[in-house]
C-alpha positions as CSV (number, residue, x, y, z in Angstrom):
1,X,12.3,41.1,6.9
2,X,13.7,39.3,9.9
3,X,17.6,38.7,10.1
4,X,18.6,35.2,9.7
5,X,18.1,32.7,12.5
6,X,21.5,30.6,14.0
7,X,21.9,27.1,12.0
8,X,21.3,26.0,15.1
9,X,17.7,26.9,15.1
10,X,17.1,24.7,12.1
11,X,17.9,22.1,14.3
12,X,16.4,22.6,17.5
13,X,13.0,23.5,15.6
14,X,13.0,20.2,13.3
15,X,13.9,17.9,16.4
16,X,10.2,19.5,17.3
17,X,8.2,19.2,13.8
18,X,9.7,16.0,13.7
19,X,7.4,13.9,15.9
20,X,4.2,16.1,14.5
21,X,5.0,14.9,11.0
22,X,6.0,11.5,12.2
23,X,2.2,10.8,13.4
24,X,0.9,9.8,10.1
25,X,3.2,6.9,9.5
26,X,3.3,5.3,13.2
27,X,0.1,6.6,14.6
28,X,-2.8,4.0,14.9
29,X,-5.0,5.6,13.0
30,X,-2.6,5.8,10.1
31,X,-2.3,2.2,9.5
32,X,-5.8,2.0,9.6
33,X,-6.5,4.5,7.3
34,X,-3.9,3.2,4.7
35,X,-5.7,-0.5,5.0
36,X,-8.9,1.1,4.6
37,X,-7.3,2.7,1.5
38,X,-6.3,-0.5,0.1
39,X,-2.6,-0.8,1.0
40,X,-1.0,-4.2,2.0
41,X,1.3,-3.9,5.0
42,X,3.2,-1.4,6.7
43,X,6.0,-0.5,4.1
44,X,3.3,-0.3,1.3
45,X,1.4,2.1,3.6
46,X,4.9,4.1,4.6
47,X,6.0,4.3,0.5
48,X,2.8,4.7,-0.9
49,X,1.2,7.6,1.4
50,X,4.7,9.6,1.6
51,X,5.3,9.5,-2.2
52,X,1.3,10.1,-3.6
53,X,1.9,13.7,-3.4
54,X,4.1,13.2,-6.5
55,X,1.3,11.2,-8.4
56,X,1.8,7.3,-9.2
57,X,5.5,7.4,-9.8
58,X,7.5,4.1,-9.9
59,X,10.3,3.2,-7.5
60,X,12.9,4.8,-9.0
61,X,11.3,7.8,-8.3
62,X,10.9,7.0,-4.9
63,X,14.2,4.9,-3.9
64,X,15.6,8.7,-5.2
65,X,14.3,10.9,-3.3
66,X,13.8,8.9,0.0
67,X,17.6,8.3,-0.8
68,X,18.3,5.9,2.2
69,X,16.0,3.1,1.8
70,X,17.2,-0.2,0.6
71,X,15.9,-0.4,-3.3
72,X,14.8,-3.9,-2.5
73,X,12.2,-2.8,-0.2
74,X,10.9,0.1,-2.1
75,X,10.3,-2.1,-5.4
76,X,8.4,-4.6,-3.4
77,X,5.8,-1.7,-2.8
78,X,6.0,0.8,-5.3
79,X,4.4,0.3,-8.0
80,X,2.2,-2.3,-6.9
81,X,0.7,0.3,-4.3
82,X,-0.7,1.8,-7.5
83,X,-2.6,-1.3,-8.6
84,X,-4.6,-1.5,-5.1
85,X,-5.0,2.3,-4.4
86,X,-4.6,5.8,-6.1
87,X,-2.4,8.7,-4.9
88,X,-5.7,10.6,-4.1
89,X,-7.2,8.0,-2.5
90,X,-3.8,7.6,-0.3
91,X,-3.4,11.5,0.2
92,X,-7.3,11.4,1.8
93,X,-6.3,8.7,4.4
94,X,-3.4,10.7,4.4
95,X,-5.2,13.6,5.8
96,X,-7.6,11.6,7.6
97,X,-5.0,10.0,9.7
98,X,-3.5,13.1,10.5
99,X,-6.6,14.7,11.7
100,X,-7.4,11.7,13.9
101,X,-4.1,11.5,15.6
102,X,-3.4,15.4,16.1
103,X,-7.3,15.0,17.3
104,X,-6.6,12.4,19.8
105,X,-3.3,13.8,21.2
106,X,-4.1,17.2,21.3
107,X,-7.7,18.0,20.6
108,X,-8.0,19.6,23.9
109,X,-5.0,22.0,23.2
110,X,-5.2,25.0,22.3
111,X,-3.6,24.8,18.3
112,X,-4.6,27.7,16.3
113,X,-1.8,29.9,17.5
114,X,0.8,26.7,16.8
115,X,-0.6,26.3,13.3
116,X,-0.2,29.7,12.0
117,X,3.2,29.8,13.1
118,X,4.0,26.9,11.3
119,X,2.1,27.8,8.5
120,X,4.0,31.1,8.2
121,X,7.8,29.0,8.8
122,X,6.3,26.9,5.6
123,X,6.1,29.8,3.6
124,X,9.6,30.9,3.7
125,X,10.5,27.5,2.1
126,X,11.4,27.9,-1.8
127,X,10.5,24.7,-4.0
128,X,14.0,24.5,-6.3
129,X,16.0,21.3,-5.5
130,X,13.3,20.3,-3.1
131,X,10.9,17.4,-5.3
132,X,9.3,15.8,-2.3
133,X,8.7,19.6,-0.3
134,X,7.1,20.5,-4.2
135,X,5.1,17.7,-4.2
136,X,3.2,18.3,-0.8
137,X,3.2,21.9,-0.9
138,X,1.6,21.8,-4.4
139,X,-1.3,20.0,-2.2
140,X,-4.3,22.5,-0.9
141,X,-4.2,23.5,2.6
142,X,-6.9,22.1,4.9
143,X,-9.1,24.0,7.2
144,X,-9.0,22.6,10.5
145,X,-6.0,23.9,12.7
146,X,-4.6,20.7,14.4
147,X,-4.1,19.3,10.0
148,X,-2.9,22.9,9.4
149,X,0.3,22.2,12.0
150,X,0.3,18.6,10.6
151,X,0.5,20.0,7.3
152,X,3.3,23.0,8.3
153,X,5.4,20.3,9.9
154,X,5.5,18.1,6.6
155,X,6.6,20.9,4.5
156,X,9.6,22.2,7.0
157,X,10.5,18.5,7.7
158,X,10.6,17.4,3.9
159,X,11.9,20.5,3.0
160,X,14.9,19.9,5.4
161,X,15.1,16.1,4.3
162,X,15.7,17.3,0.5
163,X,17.8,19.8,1.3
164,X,20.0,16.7,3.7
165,X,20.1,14.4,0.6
166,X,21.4,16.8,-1.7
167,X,24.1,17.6,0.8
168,X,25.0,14.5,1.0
169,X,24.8,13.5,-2.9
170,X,27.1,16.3,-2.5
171,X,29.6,14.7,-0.2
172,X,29.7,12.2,-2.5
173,X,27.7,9.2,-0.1
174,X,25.0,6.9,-1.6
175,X,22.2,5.8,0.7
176,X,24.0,2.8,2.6
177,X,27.5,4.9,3.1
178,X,25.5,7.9,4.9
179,X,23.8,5.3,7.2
180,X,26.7,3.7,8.2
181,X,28.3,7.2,9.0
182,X,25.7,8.2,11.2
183,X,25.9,5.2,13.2
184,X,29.4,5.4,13.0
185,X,28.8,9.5,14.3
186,X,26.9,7.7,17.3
187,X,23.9,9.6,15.9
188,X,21.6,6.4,15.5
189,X,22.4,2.2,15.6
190,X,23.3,0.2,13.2
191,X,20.9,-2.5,14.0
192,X,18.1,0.1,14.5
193,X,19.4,1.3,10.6
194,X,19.6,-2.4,9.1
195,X,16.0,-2.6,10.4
196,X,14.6,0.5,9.4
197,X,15.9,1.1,6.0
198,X,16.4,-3.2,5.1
199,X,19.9,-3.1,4.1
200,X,21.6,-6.7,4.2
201,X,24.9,-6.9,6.6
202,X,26.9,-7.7,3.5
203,X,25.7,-4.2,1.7
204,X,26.8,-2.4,5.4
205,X,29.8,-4.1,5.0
206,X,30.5,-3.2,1.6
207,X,29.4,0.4,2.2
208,X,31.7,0.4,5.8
209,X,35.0,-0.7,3.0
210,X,34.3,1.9,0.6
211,X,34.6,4.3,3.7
212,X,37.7,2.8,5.0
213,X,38.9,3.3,1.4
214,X,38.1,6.9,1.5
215,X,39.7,7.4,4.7
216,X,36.4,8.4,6.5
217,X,36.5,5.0,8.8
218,X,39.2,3.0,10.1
219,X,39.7,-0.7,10.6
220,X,37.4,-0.6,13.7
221,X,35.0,1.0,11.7
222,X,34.9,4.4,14.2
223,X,35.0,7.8,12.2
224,X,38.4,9.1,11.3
225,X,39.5,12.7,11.7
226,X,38.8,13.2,8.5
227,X,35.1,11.2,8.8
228,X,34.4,12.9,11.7
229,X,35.5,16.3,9.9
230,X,33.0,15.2,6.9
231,X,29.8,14.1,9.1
232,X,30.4,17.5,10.9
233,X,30.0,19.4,7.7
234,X,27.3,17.2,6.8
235,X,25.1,18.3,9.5
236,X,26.5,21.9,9.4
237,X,25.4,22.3,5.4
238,X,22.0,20.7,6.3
239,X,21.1,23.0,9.1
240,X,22.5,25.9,6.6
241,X,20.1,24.6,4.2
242,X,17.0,24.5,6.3
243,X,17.4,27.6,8.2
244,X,15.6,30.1,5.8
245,X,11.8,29.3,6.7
246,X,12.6,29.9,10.4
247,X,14.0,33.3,9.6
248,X,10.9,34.6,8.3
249,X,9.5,33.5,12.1
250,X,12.6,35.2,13.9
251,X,14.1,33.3,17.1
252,X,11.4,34.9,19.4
253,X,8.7,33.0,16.7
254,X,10.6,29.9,16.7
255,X,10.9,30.4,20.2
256,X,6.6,30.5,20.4
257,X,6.3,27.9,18.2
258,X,8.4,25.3,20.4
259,X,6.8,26.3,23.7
260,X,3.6,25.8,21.8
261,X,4.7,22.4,20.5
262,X,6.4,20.6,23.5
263,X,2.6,19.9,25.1
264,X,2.5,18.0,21.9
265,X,5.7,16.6,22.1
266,X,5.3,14.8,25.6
267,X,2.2,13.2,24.7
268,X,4.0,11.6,21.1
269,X,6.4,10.3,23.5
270,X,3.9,9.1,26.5
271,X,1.9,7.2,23.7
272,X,5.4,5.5,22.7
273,X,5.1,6.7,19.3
274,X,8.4,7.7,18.6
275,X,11.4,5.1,19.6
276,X,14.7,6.0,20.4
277,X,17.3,5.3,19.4
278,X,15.6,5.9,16.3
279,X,16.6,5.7,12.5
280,X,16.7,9.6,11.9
281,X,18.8,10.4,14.6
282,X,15.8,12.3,17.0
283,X,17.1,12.7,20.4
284,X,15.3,11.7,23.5
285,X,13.1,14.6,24.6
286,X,14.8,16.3,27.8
C-alpha cells in the first residue's frame, strides 16, 4: 500500500480534475444535450443533470447536498425537472455531453494512460458520508477512455465536495455564511458568489452579521484572527478529507496524472470555459 500523500496533494490534484469535471455543465455541448433532454434553461440543466444520479429526488434533497445554493433557485427547478425529463434520460445527455466535449478538446490526445490513473485515484474513495460521490459511483463505468477520465474526475471532485460540506456543517456555517467567508478569505468575489449561487444582498448581509457576532468578521467585514484561524482549518480538514484516493496513486502517480492532465487543462482555459475569479475558488492556471 502506498504511504499517505501531503494534504497538499488533495489540493493541487482537484485544482486539476476540477476543469475535467466542470465540462459537462459549461461546455456547449452540454447545454445542448440537456435541451435535447427536455430541460428548460441553464439552472434546470445544472440541478437536474448533477443530482439524477440520486434518482428524482425533490429539492430538499438537492439544496442539501449542493449546500451552497440559494433554496430559491433550486425549488424553481427541482422537481419540475422531473415533469419534463427522467434521471436516466438526464444521466445519458449526461454522458453524451461529456464524451462530446472531452472529444472535441482532446480527442487527438493521447487519454488512456490519464484515465486509468484516474480511474485507479476513484477507487480509493469510500462511499460513507459521501451521498452525491454514492450516487455517481453507483453509476456503470463507460468504455471509451476520454468518459472514463470524465467519469474519474466526477467521483474525486464530488467525493472532495461532500467531504467540504460536511466540514463545514461541522464548523457550524450554513450555505450563505461559508460563501461569505470565502470571499471574505479572498478565495472568490462576492458579486461572482451572489451571481453564481442567487443569494439576495440582504441574505449576505444577514449571513455577514451572524459572522460579526461570532467573532469570525469585523465591522469591515474582513476575516478576524479568529475567522481567518477557522477558514484555515476549513481548507486544512477538507484537503485531510480528500487526500486518501490520491494515496493509493502515490505522489509520483499524482505526479503522472497532472502532467497528463495540464494538455487538457490549457485547452479548458483557451476555449474560455472556466472563468476566474470563479465561484469555487479555482485559481488561474500558471
Amino acid at each position: 500500500m502506498m504511504p499517505p500523500v501531503p494534504t497538499t496533494t488533495a489540493r493541487r490534484m482537484w485544482q486539476r480534475i476540477e476543469p475535467v469535471h466542470a465540462l459537462v455543465y459549461f461546455a456547449p455541448e452540454a447545454t445542448a444535450e440537456y435541451a435535447a433532454a427536455g430541460t428548460k434553461g441553464f439552472w434546470m440543466g445544472y440541478f437536474a443533470s448533477r443530482a439524477a444520479a440520486m434518482g428524482p429526488v425533490p429539492a430538499e434533497v438537492v439544496i442539501a447536498t449542493f449546500f451552497n445554493f440559494a433554496p430559491r433557485v433550486v425549488r424553481r427547478a427541482i422537481p419540475d425537472a422531473w415533469t419534463f425529463t427522467t434521471p436516466d434520460r438526464i444521466l445519458d445527455a449526461r454522458f453524451r455531453a461529456a464524451g462530446a466535449a472531452v472529444g472535441r478538446l482532446a480527442g487527438d490526445l493521447e487519454l488512456e494512460e490519464a484515465a486509468d490513473l484516474a480511474r485507479r485515484a476513484a477507487a480509493g474513495c469510500r462511499p460513507e458520508g459521501r451521498p452525491l460521490y454514492a450516487a455517481h459511483a453507483a453509476l456503470p463505468w463507460p468504455d471509451e477512455p476520454g468518459v472514463v477520465l470524465w467519469h474519474a474526475a466526477t467521483l474525486l471532485r464530488e467525493h472532495r465536495g461532500d467531504g467540504h460540506v460536511a466540514a463545514l456543517v461541522a464548523a457550524g456555517l450554513d450555505g450563505c455564511e461559508a460563501l461569505v467567508t470565502a470571499a471574505a478569505a479572498g478565495i472568490t468575489t462576492k458579486e461572482m458568489l451572489l451571481a453564481a449561487r442567487a443569494w439576495t444582498e440582504d441574505e449576505w448581509d444577514a449571513a455577514a452579521a451572524r459572522l460579526r457576532e461570532r467573532g469570525w468578521l469585523d465591522d469591515g467585514g474582513a476575516l478576524t484572527a479568529e475567522g481567518r484561524a477557522g477558514r484555515d482549518a476549513l481548507e486544512l480538514r477538507t484537503d485531510q478529507l480528500a487526500v486518501e484516493p490520491w494515496s493509493t496513486l502515490g505522489e509520483e502517480g499524482c505526479a503522472r496524472l497532472a502532467a497528463l492532465l495540464q494538455p487538457i487543462l490549457d485547452r479548458v482555459n483557451q476555449a474560455g470555459l472556466m472563468q476566474y475569479p470563479n465561484p469555487i475558488g479555482l485559481p488561474p492556471p500558471s
